[in-house]
Kinemage of the C-alpha trace (Angstrom):
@kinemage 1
@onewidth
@group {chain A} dominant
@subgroup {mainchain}
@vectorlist {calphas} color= white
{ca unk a 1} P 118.782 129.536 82.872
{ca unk a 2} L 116.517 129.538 79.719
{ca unk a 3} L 113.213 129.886 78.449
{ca unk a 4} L 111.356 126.549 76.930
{ca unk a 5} L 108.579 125.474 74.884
{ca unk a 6} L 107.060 121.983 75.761
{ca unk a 7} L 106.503 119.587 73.086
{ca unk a 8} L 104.530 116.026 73.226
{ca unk a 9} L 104.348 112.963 70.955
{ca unk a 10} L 100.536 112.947 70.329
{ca unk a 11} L 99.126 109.453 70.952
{ca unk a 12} L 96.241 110.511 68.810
{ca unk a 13} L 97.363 111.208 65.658
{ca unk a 14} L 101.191 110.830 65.805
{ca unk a 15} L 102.075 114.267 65.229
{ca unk a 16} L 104.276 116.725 67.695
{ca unk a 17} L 102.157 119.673 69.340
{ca unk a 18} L 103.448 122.369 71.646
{ca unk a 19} L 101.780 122.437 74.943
{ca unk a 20} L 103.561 124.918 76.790
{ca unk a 21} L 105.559 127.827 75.964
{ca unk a 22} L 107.690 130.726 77.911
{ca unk a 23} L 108.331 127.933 81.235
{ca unk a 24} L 111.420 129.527 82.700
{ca unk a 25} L 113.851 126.989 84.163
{ca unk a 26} L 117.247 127.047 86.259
{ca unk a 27} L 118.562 123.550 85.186
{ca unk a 28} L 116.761 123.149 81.894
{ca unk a 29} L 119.106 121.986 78.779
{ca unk a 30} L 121.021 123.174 76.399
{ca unk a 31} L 119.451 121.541 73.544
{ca unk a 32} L 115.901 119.768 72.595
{ca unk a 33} L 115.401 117.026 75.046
{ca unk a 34} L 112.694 115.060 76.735
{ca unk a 35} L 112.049 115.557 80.535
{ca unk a 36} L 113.036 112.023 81.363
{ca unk a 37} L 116.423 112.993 79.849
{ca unk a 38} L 116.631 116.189 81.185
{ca unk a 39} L 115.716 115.341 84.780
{ca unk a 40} L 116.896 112.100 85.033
{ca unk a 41} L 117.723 111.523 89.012
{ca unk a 42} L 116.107 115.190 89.911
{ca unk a 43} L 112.451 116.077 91.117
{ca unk a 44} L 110.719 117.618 88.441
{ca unk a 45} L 109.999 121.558 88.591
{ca unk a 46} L 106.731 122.464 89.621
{ca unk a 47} L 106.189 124.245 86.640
{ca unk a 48} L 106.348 121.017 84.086
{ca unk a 49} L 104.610 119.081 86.886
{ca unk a 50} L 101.821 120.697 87.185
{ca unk a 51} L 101.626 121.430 82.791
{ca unk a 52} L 102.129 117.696 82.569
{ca unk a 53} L 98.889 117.191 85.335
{ca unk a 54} L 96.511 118.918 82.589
{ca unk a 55} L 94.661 117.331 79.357
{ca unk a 56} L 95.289 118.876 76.292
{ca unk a 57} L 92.908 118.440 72.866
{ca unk a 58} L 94.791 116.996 69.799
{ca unk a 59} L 94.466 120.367 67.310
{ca unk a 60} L 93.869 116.936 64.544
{ca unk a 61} L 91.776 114.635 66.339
{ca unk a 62} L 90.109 116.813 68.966
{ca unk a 63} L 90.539 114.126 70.966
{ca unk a 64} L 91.565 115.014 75.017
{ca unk a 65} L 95.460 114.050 75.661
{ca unk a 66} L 97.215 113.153 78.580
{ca unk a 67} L 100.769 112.139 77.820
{ca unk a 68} L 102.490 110.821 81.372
{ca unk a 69} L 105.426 109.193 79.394
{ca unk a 70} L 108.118 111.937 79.830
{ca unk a 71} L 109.910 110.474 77.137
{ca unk a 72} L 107.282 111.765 75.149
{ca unk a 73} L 107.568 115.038 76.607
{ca unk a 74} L 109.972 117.566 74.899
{ca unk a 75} L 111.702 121.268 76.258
{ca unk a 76} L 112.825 122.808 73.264
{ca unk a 77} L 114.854 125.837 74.351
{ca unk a 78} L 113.925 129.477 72.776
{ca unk a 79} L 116.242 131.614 74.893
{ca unk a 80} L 119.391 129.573 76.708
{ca unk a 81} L 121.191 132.045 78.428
């Protein structure tokens, strides 16, 4: 079980921005690693599903994003227990 932060490859302006933070997950890995790596073969939880449903604005661009590559999509683990 840990505790993740969720990162995306910005479209807009090419930079990394965290989206989410404090998603608690049973299966969730060990290390950085994008959700189509992580959950390769498994539904995804609810939790990232419904993040990954929202627009976000670009903190450079203000532009709206939408990322629905998951490759694009990090969980960066800040408590792995």
């Amino acid at each position: 079980m840990g505790v993740y932060d969720i990162y995306i490859l910005c479209d807009e302006c090419f930079d990394v921005h965290r989206i989410g933070t404090g998603i608690t997950l049973e299966d969730g890995p060990a290390n950085k690693q994008s959700i189509d790596e992580a959950y390769a073969g498994k539904k995804l939880p609810s939790d990232i599903a419904s993040l990954l449903n929202n627009d976000f604005q670009c903190p450079n661009t203000g532009k709206s994003i939408v990322e629905k590559d998951n490759s694009q999509v990090f969980l960066v683990p800040v408590v792995f227990i």
